[in-house]
N, C-alpha and C positions, 0 to 999 in steps of 0.2 A: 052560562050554558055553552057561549060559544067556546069560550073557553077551555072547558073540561073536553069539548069536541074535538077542539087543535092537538088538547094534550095525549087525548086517545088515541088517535091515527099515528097510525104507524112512521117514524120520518125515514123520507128518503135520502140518502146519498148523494149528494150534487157531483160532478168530476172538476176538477178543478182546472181540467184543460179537456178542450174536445176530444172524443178519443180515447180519455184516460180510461182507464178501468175502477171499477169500486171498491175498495178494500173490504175484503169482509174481514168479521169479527177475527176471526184467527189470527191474517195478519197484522190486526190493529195489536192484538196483545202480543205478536212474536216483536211488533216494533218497538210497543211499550217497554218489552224487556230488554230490547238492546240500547232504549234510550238509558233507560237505568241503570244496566251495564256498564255504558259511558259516562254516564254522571258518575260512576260509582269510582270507575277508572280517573276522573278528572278530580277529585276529591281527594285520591289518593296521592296523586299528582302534586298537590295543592300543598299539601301536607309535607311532602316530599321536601318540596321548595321552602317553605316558610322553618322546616328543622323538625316538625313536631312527631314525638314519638308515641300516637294514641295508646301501642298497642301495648309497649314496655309500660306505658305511663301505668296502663289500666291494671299490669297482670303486678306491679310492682303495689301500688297501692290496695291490692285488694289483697297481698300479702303481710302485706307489714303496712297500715295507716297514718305511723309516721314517718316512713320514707320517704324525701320528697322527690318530683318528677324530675326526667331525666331532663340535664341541660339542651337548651335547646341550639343547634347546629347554624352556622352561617348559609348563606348560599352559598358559596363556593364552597365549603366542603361537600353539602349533596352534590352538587356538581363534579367534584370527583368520585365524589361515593357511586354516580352515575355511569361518568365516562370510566368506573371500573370495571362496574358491572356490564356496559357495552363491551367494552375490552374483550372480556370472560367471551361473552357471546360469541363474539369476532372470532376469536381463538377456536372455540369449540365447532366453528364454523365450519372454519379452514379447515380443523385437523378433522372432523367428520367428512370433508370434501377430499380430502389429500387420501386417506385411507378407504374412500370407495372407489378410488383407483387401482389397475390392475397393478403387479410387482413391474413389468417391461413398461409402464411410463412411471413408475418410482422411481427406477433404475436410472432411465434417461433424465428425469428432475436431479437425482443425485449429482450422477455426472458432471450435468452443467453448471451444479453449486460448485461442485471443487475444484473449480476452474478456477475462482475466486479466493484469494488469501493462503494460509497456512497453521496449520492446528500446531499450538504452543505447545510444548512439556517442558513444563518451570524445573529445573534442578537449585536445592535438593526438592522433591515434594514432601517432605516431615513437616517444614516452615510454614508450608501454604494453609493449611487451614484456615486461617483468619482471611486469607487474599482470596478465597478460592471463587467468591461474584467478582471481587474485580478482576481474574483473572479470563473468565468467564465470559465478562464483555468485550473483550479483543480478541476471543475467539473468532473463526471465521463461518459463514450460514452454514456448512456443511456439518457444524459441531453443534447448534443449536437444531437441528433438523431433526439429529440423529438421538439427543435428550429428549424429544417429544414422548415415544412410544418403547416398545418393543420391535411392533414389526419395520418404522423406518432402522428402528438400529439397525435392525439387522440388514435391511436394505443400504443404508451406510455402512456398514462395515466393509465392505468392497473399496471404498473409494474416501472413508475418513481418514488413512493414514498414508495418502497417498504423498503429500508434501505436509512433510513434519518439519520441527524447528525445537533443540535444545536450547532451552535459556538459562543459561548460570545468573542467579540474584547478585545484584551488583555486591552486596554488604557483605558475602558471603566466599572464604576463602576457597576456592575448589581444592579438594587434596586428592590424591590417589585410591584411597578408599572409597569415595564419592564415586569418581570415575568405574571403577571396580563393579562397585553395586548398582550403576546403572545399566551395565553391560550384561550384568546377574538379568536383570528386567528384563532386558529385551531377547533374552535368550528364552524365557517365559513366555513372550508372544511371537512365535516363533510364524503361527495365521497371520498374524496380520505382517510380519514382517515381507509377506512372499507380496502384499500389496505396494507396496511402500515404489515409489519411484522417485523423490526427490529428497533428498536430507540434507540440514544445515546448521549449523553452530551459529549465537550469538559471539559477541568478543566475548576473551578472558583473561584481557591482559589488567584491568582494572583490578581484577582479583589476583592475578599473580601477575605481576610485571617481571619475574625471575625464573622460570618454573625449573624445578627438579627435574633429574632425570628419573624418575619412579612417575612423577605426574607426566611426563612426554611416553613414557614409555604404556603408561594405563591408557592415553589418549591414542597411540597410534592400537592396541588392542581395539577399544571398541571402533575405531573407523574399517579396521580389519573384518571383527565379527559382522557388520553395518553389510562392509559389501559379498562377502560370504553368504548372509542368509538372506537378501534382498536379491530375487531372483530375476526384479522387472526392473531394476534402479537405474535412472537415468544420469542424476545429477548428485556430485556431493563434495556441497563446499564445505572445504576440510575448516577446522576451526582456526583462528589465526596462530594457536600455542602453535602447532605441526610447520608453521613456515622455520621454525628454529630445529626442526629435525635434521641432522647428520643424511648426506647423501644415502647411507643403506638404507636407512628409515624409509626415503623416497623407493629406494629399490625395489622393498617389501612390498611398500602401497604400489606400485607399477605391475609387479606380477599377478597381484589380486584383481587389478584391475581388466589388464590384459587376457585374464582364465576365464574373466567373467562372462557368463554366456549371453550378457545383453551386449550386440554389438552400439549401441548407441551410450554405454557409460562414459564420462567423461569424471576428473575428478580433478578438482577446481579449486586452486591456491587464491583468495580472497586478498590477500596480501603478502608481501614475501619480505622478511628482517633479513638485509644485506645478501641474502640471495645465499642463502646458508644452507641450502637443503642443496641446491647445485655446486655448490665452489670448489667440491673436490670429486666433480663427476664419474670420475672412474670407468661402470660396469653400464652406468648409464648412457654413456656412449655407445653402448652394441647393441638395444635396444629399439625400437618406436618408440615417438614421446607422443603422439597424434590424439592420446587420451589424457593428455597430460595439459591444464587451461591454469595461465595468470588471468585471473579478472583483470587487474590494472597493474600497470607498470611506471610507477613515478621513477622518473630520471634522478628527480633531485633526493631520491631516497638512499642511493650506490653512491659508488664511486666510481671517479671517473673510467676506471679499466673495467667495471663490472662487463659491460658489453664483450668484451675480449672472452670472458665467461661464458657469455652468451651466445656469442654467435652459435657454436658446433651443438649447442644443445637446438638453436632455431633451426639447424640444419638437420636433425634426426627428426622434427614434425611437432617440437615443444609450440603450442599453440597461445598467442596473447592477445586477449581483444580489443585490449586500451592501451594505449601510450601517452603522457601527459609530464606535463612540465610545469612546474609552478611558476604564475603571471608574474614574479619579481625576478626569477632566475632568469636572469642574459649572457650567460657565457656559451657563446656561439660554438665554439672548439670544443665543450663535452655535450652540447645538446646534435652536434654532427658526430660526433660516434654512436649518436644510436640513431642518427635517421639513415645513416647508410646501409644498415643492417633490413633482412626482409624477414616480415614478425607473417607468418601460417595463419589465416584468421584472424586480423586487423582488423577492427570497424573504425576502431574512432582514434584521434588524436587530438590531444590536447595541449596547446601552449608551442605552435608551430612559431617559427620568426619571419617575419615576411622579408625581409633582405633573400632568404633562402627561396628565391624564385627559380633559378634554373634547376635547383635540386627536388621541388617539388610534383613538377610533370613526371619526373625519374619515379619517383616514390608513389604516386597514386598507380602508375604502371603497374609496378613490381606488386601492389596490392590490391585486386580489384573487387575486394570484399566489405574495403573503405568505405565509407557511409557519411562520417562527419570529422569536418575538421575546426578547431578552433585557431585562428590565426589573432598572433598578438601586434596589438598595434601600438603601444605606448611607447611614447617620446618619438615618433615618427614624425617627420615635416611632411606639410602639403603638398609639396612639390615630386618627393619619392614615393609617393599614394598616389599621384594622380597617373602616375606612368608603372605600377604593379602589373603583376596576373593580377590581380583580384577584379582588377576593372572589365576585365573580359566577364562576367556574372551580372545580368541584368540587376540595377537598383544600387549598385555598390557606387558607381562613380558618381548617383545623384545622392548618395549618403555620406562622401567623402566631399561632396561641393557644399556641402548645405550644414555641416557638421562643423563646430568651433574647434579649435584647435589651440591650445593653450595659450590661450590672450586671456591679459587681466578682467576684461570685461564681461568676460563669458566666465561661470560657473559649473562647467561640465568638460568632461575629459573623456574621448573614446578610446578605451582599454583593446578590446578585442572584436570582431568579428568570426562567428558561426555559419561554416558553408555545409548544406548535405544533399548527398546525392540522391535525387530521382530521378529516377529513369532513366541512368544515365545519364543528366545534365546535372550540374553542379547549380546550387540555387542559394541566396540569399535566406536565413533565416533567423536569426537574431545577432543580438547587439550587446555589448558591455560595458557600463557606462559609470563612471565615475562623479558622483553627482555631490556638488558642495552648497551645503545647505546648512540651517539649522532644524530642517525637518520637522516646521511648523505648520499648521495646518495651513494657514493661509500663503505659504510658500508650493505647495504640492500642487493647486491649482495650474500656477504658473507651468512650473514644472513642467506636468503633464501636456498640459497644451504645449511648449516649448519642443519634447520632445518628437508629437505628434506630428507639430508642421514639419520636423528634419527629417524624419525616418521616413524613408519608402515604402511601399505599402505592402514590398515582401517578407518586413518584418514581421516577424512573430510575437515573438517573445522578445523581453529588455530585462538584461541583468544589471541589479546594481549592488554597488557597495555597500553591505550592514551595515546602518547609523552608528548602531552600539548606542542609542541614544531612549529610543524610543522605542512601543510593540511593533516590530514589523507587519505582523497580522494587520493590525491596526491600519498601518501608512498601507499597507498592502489592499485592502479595504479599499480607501477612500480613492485609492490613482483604479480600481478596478471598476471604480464606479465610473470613470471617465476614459475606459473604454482602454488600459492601459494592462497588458498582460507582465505582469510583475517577476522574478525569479530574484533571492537574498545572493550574494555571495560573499564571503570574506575577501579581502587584496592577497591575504597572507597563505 
């Protein structure tokens, strides 16, 4: 009786903490449902992981009863089947984030992408089909940005061809029809052409080491049409074929350049064979050259009289930013007919002779746009180093005391020293270091440590000699793990 009496009354709700409140029915069932929900979701989960496919299994056997069930999956495939499906999300994310922006911060995203790398155009493009993802991935983000949609294209379209790059396939002969029919093209994109500010050739001597005059003459055309229809164009490294152009050739590219109504064009010889586009200057003596840039200038690539060529053209405003001499060349007598000469726009020199010290203060003089110089030091004694200019540059005279100097006992040889200027003061900044080894792992320890204690702490960077032996990455690796900023060079 008492019984049936406990069971009658009504029960009350206890709180499970002072203060709580008492769920009523309602929320008992909306929790019940989302516990369910959750188990329902962890179930699925469950499944997910262990590979099993309930739902193919069920609609497959209720189709055909001797089908049998789908194999069952590893974890790590779900697990990428996952982190794809994340992927997706991520993506869908972004690009729903990116496009509820207005167009004036698309614009400005843009902008700051293309600041970044340069959009490839593979010649010929008939071949690329099969390359055209691995082409794809050394594109630069302004190229990937602009694949998402419609409306970033078109907000990249302003600013995707603004530094371009022709690439000739190595395998692949260039011929004058090629050339021809690319020129067709870009007469086609005549909009985007009016974007364009920087253009540049790949080599193409791999494909023709010889070229025709029909191939120099199709190559100077499109560099022709290039800055003709390029209305913003700053820069344009001519391809290295055009250093073997005939002085008029240059002529033609000068006046195009000169008309051009960007007063910031510059158009820029990457390399120059024997200096063949100047040797018989002519018309280009009555001219300004001041839009006229050698990237680099190797001494040991002329002949000795080149300079004699050169001067009157450096005197009309021909601009050069590099001068450099290869680390084995020591003939003092042709490496002083080009340091006497003053190159318009100098930054750097390379392969200076340190003997050449009273002629050096003359020469940074005459160039105050200088930046970096590489001074050579091999086969030098300790005794004409310790009394150089160079010792006037804090750290040099405690790298010159500390540093082995070809004794048997030591396994290391200092090649060169790198000075550049900030601020005005000339400074200590790396090293080049001829290291004899058998570039074993358990040699590089030493090594490193060896170096560490001699070098001053204005070093930067340490150049050394290509093993040729082993992965440089590799050796490059294990000395950066001990705190060693690596840079390969050849001797040769």
């Amino acid at each position: 009786m008492g019984d049936n009496h406990s069971l009658s009354r009504p029960s009350k709700r206890i709180p499970l903490i002072e203060g709580q409140r008492t769920r009523t029915s309602s929320s008992v069932k909306t929790n019940d449902t989302l516990k369910e929900t959750r188990d329902q979701r962890a179930v699925a989960r469950n499944h997910a992981v262990a590979g099993t496919s309930t739902l193919q299994s069920t609609s497959k056997f209720n189709s055909s009863p001797k089908s049998s069930p789908s194999p069952i999956c590893t974890a790590s495939q779900a697990s990428r089947k996952s982190t794809t499906a994340w992927t997706k999300k991520v993506s869908k994310a972004t690009k729903s984030f990116l496009l509820g922006l207005p167009d004036e911060l698309l614009l400005l995203i843009a902008e700051q992408t293309v600041q970044h790398g340069v959009v490839t155009i593979r010649v010929p493009s008939e071949r690329l089909k099969s390359k055209r993802s691995e082409l794809a991935k050394r594109q630069p983000s302004i190229y990937h940005l602009s694949m998402a949609c419609h409306r970033l294209r078109n907000v990249c379209n302003e600013f995707l061809f603004r530094r371009i790059q022709f690439s000739f396939l190595e395998d692949v002969t260039v011929t004058p029809t090629m050339i021809t029919e690319l020129s067709q093209k870009f007469h086609c994109r005549a909009d985007a052409a009016s974007t364009i500010k920087r253009v540049s050739f790949t080599s193409t001597s791999h494909a023709q080491p010889r070229p025709s005059s029909d191939l120099l003459r199709s190559f100077l055309v499109l560099v022709l049409d290039i800055i003709h229809m390029c209305t913003q164009l700053k820069r344009v490294f001519l391809p290295d074929i055009c250093s073997r152009n005939q002085s008029q050739d240059t002529m033609k590219l000068l006046e195009a350049v000169n008309n051009h109504p960007s007063s910031e064009l510059l158009l820029v010889y990457t390399k120059i064979y024997g200096f063949q586009p100047f040797r018989n200057p002519g018309s280009l003596l009555t001219v300004p050259l001041s839009r006229l840039l050698l990237l680099s200038l190797n001494a040991c690539d002329h002949h000795s009289h080149t300079p004699r060529y050169l001067e009157p053209l450096l005197k009309q405003g021909l601009r050069v930013q590099k001068l450099e001499r290869n680390l084995h060349n020591r003939e003092s007598l042709e490496w002083f007919g080009w340091t006497r000469l003053t190159y318009p726009g100098l930054k750097v020199v390379s392969g200076w002779l340190l003997f050449q010290s009273i002629e050096i203060q003359e020469f940074i003089r005459r160039h105050p746009l200088l930046e970096k110089i590489e001074v050579i030091l091999e086969h030098e004694e300790p005794g004409k180093l310790s009394s150089c200019w160079l010792t006037a540059i804090p750290g040099v005279s405690k790298l010159f005391a500390n540093f082995p100097f070809r004794k048997a006992s030591h396994r290391s040889e200092l090649l060169s020293v790198t000075i550049v200027r900030r601020d005005v003061v000339w400074k200590l900044e790396e090293v080049y270091v001829s290291y004899h080894c058998d570039w074993r792992e358990e040699d590089l320890v030493p090594m490193a440590n060896n170096l560490k204690a001699i070098l001053p702490n204005q070093i930067r960077r340490v150049s050394l000699t290509s093993p040729c032996i082993r992965s440089e990455g590799y050796i490059s690796s294990l000395l950066t793990k001990r705190g060693l900023n690596v840079k390969w060079r050849s001797y040769y």
